[in-house]
DRENDRENGU-295366 format. One record per residue (C-alpha): x, y, z; residue in three letters. Coordinates in steps of 0.05 Angstrom, whole numbers. Each point is the difference from the previous one (the first is absolute). Layout:
<atoms>
{atom {X,Y,Z},'ALA'},
...
</atoms>
This chain:
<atoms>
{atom {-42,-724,-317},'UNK'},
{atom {-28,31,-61},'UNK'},
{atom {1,-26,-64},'UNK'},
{atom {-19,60,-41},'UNK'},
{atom {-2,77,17},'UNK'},
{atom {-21,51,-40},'UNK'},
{atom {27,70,-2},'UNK'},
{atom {-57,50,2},'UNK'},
{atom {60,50,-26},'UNK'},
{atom {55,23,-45},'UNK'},
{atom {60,32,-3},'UNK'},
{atom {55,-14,36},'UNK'},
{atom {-32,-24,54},'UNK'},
{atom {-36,-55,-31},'UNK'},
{atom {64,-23,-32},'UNK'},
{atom {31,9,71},'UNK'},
{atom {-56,-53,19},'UNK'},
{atom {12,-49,-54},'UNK'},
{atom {75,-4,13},'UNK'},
{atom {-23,-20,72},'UNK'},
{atom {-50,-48,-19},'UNK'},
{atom {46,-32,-54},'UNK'},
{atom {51,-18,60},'UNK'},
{atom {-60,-30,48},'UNK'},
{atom {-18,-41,-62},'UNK'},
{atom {-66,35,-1},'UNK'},
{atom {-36,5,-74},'UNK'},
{atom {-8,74,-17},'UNK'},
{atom {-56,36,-38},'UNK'},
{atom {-2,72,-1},'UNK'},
{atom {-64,48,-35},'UNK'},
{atom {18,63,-57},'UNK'},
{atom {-35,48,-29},'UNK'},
{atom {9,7,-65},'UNK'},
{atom {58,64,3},'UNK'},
{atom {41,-55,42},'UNK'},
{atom {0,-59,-60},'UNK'},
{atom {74,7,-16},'UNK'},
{atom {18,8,81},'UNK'},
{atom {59,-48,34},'UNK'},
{atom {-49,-31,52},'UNK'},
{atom {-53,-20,-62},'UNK'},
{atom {74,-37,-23},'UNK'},
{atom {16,-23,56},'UNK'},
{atom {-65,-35,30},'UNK'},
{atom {-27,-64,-5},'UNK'},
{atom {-56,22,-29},'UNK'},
{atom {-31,72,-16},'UNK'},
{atom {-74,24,-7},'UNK'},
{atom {-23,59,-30},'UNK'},
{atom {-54,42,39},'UNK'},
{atom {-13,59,-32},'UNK'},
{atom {26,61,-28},'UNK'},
{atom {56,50,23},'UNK'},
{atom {-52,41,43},'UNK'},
{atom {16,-30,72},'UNK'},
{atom {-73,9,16},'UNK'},
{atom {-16,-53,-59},'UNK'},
{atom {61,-56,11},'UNK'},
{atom {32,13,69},'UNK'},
{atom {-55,22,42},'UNK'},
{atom {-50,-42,-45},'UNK'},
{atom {-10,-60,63},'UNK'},
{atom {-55,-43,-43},'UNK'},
{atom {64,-6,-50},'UNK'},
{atom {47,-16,56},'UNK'},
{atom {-40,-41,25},'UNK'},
{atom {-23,-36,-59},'UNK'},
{atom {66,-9,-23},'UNK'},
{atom {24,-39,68},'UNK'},
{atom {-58,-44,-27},'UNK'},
{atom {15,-17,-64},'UNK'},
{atom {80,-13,20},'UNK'},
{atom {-19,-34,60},'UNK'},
{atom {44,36,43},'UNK'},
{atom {-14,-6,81},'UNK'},
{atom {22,63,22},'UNK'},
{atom {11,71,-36},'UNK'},
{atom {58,40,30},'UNK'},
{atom {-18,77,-14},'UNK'},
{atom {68,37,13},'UNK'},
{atom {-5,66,27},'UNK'},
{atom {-51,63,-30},'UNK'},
{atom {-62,-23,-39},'UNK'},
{atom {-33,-45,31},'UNK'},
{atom {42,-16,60},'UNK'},
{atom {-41,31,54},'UNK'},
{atom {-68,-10,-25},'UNK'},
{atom {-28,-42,53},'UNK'},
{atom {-63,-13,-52},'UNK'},
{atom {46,-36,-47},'UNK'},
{atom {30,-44,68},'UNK'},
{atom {-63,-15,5},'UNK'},
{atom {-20,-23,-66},'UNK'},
{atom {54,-36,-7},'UNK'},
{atom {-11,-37,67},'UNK'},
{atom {-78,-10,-21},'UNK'},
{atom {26,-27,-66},'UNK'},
{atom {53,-52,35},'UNK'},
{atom {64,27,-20},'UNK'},
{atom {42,28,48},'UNK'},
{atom {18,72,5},'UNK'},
{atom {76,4,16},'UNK'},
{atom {-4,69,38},'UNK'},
{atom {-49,20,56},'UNK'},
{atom {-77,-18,16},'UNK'},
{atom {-57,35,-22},'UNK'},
{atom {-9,17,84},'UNK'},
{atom {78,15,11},'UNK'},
{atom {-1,49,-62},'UNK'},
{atom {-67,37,24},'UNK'},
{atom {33,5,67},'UNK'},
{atom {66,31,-19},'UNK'},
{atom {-13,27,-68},'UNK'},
{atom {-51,48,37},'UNK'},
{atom {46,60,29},'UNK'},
{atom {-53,15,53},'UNK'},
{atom {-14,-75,22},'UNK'},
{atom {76,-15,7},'UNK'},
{atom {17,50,46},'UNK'},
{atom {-55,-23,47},'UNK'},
{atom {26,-69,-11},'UNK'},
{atom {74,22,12},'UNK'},
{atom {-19,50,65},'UNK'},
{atom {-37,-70,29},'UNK'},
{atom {68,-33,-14},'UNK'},
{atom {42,48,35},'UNK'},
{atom {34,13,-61},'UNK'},
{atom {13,82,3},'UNK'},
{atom {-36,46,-45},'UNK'},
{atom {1,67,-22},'UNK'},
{atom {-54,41,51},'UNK'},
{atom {-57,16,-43},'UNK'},
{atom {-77,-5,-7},'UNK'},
{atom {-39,-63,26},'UNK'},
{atom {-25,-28,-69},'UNK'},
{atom {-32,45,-58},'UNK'},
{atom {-7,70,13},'UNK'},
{atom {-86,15,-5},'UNK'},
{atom {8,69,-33},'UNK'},
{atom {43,65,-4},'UNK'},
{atom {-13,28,72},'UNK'},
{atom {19,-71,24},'UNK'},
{atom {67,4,-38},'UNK'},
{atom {11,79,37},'UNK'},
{atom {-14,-31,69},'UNK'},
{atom {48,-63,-13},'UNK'},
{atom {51,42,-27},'UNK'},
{atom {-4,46,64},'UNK'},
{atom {12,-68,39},'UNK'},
{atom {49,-31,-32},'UNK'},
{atom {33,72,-11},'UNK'},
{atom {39,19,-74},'UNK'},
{atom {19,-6,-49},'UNK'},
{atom {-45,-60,-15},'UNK'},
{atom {-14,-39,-63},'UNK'},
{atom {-68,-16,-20},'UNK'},
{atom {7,-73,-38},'UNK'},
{atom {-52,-41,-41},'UNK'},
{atom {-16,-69,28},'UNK'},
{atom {-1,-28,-66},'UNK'},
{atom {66,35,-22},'UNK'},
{atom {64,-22,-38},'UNK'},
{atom {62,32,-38},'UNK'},
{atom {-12,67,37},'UNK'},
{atom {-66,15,-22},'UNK'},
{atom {-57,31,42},'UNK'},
{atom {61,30,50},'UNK'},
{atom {7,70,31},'UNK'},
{atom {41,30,48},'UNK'},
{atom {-38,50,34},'UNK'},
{atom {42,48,41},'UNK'},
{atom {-44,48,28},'UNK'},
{atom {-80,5,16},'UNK'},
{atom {-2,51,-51},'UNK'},
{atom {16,-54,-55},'UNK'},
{atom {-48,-48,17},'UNK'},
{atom {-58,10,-47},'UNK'},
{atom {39,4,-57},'UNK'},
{atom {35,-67,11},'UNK'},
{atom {-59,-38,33},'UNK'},
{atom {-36,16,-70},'UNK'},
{atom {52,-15,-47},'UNK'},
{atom {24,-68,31},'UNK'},
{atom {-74,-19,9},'UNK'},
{atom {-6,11,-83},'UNK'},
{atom {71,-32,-14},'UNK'},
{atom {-22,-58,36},'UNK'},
{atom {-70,-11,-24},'UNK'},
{atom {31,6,-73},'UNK'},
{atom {54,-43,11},'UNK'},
{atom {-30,-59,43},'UNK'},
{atom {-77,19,0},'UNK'},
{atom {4,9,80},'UNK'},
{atom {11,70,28},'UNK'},
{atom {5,-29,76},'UNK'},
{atom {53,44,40},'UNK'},
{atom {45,-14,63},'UNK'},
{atom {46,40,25},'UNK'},
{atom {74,-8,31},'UNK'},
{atom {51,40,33},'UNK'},
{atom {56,26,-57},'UNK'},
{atom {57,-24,21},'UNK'},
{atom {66,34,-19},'UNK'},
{atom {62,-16,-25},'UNK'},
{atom {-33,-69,-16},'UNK'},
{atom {40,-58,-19},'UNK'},
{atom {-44,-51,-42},'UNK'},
{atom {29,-66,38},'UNK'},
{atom {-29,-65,-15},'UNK'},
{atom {-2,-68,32},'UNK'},
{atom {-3,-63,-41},'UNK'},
{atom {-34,-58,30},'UNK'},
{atom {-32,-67,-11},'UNK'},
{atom {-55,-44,31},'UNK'},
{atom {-22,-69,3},'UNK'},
{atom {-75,-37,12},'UNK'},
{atom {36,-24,58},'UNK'},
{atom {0,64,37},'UNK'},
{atom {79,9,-10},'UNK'},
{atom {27,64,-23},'UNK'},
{atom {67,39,-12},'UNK'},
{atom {34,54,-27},'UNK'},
{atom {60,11,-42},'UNK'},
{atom {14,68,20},'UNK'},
{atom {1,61,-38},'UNK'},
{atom {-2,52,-59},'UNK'},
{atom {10,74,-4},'UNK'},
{atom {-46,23,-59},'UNK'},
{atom {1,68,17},'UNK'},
{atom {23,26,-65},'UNK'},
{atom {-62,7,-43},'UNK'},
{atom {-36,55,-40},'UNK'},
{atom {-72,9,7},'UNK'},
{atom {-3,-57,48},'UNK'},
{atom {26,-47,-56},'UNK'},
{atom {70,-32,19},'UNK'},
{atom {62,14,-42},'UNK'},
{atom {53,-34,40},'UNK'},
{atom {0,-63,55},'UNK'},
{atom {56,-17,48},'UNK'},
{atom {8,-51,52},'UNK'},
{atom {31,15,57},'UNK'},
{atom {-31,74,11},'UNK'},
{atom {57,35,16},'UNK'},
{atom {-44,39,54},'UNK'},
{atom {-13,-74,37},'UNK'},
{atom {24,-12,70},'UNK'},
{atom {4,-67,34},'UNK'},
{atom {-57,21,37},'UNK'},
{atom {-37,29,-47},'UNK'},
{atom {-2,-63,-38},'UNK'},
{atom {-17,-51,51},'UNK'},
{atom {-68,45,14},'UNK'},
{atom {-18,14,-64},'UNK'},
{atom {18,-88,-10},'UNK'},
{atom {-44,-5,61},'UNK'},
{atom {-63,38,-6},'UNK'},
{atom {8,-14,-76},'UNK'},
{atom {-9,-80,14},'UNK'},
{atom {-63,21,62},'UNK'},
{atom {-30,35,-61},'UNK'},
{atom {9,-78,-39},'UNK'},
{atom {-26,-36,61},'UNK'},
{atom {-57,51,15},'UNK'},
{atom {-35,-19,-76},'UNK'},
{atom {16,-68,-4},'UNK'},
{atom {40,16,-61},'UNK'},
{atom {30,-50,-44},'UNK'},
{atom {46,13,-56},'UNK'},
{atom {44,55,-13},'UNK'},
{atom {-6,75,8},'UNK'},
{atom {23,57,26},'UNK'},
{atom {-19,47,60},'UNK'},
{atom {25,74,-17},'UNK'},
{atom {16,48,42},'UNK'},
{atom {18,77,10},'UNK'},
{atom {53,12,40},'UNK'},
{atom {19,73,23},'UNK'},
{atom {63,35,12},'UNK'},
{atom {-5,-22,70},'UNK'},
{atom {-7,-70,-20},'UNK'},
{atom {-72,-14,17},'UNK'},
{atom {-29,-40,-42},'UNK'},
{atom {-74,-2,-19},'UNK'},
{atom {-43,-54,-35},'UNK'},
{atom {-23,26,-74},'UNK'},
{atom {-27,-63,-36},'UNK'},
{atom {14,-71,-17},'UNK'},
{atom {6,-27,-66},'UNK'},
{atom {-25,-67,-5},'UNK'},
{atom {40,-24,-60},'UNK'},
{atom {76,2,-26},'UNK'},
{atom {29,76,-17},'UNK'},
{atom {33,19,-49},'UNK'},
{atom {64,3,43},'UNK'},
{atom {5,-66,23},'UNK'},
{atom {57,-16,-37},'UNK'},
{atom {41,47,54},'UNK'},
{atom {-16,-53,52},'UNK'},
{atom {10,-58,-39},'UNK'},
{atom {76,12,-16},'UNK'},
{atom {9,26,75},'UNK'},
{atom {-27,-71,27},'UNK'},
{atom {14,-37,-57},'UNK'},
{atom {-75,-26,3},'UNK'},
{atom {-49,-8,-57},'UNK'},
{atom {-62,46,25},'UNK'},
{atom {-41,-29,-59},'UNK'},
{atom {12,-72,17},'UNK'},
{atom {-26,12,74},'UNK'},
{atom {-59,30,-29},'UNK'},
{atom {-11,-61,-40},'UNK'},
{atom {5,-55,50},'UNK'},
{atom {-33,48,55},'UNK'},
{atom {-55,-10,-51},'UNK'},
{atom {5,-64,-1},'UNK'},
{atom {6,-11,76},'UNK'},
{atom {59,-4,11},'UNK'},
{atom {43,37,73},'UNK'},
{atom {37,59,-7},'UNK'},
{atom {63,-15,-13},'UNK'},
{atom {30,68,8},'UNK'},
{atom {27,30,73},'UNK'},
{atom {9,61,26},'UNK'},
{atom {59,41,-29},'UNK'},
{atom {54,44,10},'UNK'},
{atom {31,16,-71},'UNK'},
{atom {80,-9,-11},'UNK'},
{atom {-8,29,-73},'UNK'},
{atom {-15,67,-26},'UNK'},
{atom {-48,-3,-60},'UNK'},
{atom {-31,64,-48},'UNK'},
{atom {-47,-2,-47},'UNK'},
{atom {-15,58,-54},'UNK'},
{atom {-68,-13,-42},'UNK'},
{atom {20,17,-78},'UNK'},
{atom {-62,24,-37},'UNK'},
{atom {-15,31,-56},'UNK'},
{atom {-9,71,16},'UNK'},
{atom {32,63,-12},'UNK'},
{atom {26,28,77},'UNK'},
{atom {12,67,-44},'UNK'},
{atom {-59,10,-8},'UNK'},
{atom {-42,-22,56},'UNK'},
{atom {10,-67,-9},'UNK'},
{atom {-53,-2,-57},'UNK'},
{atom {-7,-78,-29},'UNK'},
{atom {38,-13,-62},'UNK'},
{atom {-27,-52,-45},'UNK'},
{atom {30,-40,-55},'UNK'},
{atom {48,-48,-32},'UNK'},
{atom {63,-13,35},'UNK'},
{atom {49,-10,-57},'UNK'},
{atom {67,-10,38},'UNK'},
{atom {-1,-40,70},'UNK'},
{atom {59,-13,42},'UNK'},
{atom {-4,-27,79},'UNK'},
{atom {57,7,42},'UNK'},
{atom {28,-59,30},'UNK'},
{atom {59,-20,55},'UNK'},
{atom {0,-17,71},'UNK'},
{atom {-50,17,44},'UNK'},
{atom {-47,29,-53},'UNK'},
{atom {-74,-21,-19},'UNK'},
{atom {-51,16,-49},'UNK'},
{atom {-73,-18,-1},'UNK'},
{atom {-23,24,-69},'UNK'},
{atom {-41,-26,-52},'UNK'},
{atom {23,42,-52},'UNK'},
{atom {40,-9,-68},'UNK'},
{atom {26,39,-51},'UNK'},
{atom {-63,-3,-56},'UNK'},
{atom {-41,12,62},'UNK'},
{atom {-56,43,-2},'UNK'},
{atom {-9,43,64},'UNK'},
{atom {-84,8,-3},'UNK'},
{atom {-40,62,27},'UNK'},
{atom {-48,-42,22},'UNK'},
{atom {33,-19,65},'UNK'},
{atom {53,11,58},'UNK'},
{atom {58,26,-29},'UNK'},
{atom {55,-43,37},'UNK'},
{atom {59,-28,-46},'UNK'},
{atom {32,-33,53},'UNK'},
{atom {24,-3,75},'UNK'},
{atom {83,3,-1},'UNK'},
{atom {20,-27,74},'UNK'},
{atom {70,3,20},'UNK'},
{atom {22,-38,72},'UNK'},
{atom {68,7,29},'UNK'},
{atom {33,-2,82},'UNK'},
{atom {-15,65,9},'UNK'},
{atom {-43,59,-31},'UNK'},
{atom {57,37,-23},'UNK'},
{atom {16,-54,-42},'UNK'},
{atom {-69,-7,-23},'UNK'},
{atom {-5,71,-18},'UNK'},
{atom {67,-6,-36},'UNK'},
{atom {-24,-68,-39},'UNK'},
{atom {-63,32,-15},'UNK'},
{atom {34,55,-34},'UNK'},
{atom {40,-46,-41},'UNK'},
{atom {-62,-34,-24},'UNK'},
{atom {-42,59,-19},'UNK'},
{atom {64,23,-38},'UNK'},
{atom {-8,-71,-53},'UNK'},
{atom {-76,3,-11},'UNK'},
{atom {-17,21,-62},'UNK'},
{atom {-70,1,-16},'UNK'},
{atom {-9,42,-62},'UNK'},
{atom {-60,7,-50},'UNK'},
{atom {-41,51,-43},'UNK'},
{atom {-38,51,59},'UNK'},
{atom {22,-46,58},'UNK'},
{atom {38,37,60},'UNK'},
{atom {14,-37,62},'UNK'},
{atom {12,18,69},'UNK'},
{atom {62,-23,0},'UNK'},
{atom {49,76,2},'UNK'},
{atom {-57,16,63},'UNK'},
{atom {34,-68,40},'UNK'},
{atom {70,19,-25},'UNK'},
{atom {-13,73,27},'UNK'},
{atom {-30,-34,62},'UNK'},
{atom {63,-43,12},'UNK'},
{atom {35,62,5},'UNK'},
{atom {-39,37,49},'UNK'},
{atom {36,27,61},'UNK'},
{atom {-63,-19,37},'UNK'},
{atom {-19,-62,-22},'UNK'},
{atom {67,-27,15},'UNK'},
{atom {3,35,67},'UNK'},
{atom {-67,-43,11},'UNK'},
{atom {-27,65,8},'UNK'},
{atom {-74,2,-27},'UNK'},
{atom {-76,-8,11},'UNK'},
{atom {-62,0,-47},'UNK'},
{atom {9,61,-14},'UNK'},
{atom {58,-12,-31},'UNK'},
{atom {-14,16,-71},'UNK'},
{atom {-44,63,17},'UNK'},
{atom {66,39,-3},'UNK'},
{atom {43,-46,-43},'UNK'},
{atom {16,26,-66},'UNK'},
{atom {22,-32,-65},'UNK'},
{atom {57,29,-32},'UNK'},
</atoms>
């Protein structure tokens, strides 16, 4: 086992790492910039480096830093969370060249699955199912006409190099293609410096359905079923739950299934996820896999009562999966609390929280990293917290999550949060039906 892990990260994730590695006995240091001095997992560490200022590109991103502070601390592995530097299959691979383990995916693993074009071929050679679309990068515009005519519309024309909905389009007739081909192709050079292009079948009435697994070097793998993230605005997620109340029996033992041939088909080890879309008919269609921990692993953790973070650790470190496949007895929600006004677009607020207050009670958790004399910088994601609530069943949950939401407080000079958004949520006729899709917030309005 490790002695020493470093968290390439910050917020409440590194602290969420820290508490883990505390309890494993594990020495903790974790990197700041400079805007993230006075933060709790600076406190709370064994040690803390600073590697730059608050620009991400100079401190977070910065891997000669990263790197150079694993050296100086002596730490034998560097755990990078999720965002940054997570997926970068050139910092797995510095870190491997330098002898310090990288608790997350390989260099090879990464380039395999972080590659939207590459994974489907590696998924269709699985016999995991996939939405119909073009066979690898599409060569130019008449190329993207003639697969569209194939694969038949609407389509959506995707970069290979894409993330957080950029470089997207949804092309619904022949007569729109130019426009979109040319506008995604800029997006995505812009955005990622690649302006490769595949194209997919839209799908529908999409559910946003993913599969957390986990893989050892021993060529065992599992899953621990499910979570509905279809509620999300721009393709970034608002609200997690686990069970999805659209899941069937069925359903979830072949999404389980062809989620743990898509583990075995890349050798995988550690954990991820394998997402899926999943339309009104419940077909389900491979999207991508994230080779790291989400944001809304928490969901899982209270509904299996299993430290994700731990596994990751000790799959690291060698170790067997300990986890199983999984039918979930709980109901568990989570609503992401950031700093934005949902008013107004959900523009970022900034500033100092001056009056902080976390619910408590049964059944409810918090992973935050906030406190009141907390300053809330521009310079990064905008998250205050995640506010999970687990109960028997999801009407419970719902009604525990309203409670909750009704005892934060998070005030402070230009902060909003988007806290009355989940509180008008809760009450949605739909969303307590179960009755939604990723389109969800297209025609939801804030009142």
């Amino acid at each position: 086992m490790f002695k020493k892990i470093l968290i390439a990260n910050r917020g409440e994730i590194a602290l969420r790492i820290i508490r883990t590695c505390k309890e494993m006995g594990i020495k903790s240091v974790v990197v700041y910039s400079t805007a993230d001095s006075e933060s709790l997992p600076v406190r709370f560490a064994d040690e803390a480096v600073c590697i730059g200022p608050p620009s991400s590109s100079e401190s977070y991103l910065k891997i000669a830093n990263i790197i150079a502070a694993a050296e100086i601390t002596n730490a034998d592995a560097i755990h990078p969370g999720y965002g940054f530097l997570s997926e970068n299959s050139k910092f797995s691979q510095i870190c491997e060249d330098h002898g310090i383990k990288f608790i997350g995916a390989s260099a090879a693993m990464i380039d395999k699955m972080g590659d939207k074009a590459s994974a489907k071929t590696t998924m269709l050679k699985a016999k995991v199912p996939c939405v119909p679309g073009s066979k690898g990068l599409l060569k130019n515009l008449a190329d993207a006409y003639k697969q569209a005519e194939v694969i038949g519309y609407p389509v959506m024309i995707k970069a290979t190099a894409g993330g957080g909905g950029k470089g997207m389009r949804v092309v619904w007739a022949k007569t729109e293609m130019e426009e979109h081909w040319d506008s995604a192709r800029a997006e995505s050079a812009a955005a990622f410096g690649n302006d490769g292009m595949y194209m997919e079948k839209f799908v529908e009435e999409p559910r946003h359905i993913e599969i957390q697994v986990a893989g050892d070097m021993y060529g065992n793998a599992c899953h621990m079923s499910e979570r509905d993230c279809s509620i999300q605005r721009r393709h970034q997620k608002l609200v997690e739950e686990t069970p999805s109340p659209f899941m069937t029996e069925e359903l979830r033992t072949a999404m389980g299934d062809a989620s743990v041939k898509a583990v075995k088909a890349i050798k995988y080890e550690g954990v991820g996820t394998v997402e899926f879309l999943v339309d009104k008919h419940r077909n389900f269609y491979f999207m991508e896999m994230n080779t790291r921990i989400q944001v809304e692993h928490t969901i899982t953790e209270e509904v299996i009562n299993f430290d994700l973070i731990k596994e990751q650790i000790k799959l690291a470190a060698g170790e067997k999966i300990t986890g199983t496949e999984y039918i979930p007895r709980l109901h568990a929600i989570q609503c992401r609390i950031n700093a934005e006004n949902p008013l107004k677009g959900f523009i970022p607020c900034p500033g100092t929280i001056t009056d902080y207050h976390e619910p408590g009670g049964h059944g409810i958790r918090i992973d935050s990293h906030v406190y009141a004399g907390y300053t809330i910088s521009p310079y990064y994601d905008s998250m205050i917290s995640k506010l999970i609530t687990v109960a028997q069943t999801r009407e419970e949950a719902i009604t525990k999550m309203k409670r909750a939401l009704s005892e934060y407080i998070i005030e402070g000079k230009g902060i909003s949060t988007t806290i009355p958004f989940h509180q008008q949520l809760m009450e949605d006729k739909s969303f307590n039906e179960g009755n939604f899709t990723t389109k969800f917030m297209e025609t939801f309005e804030m009142k």
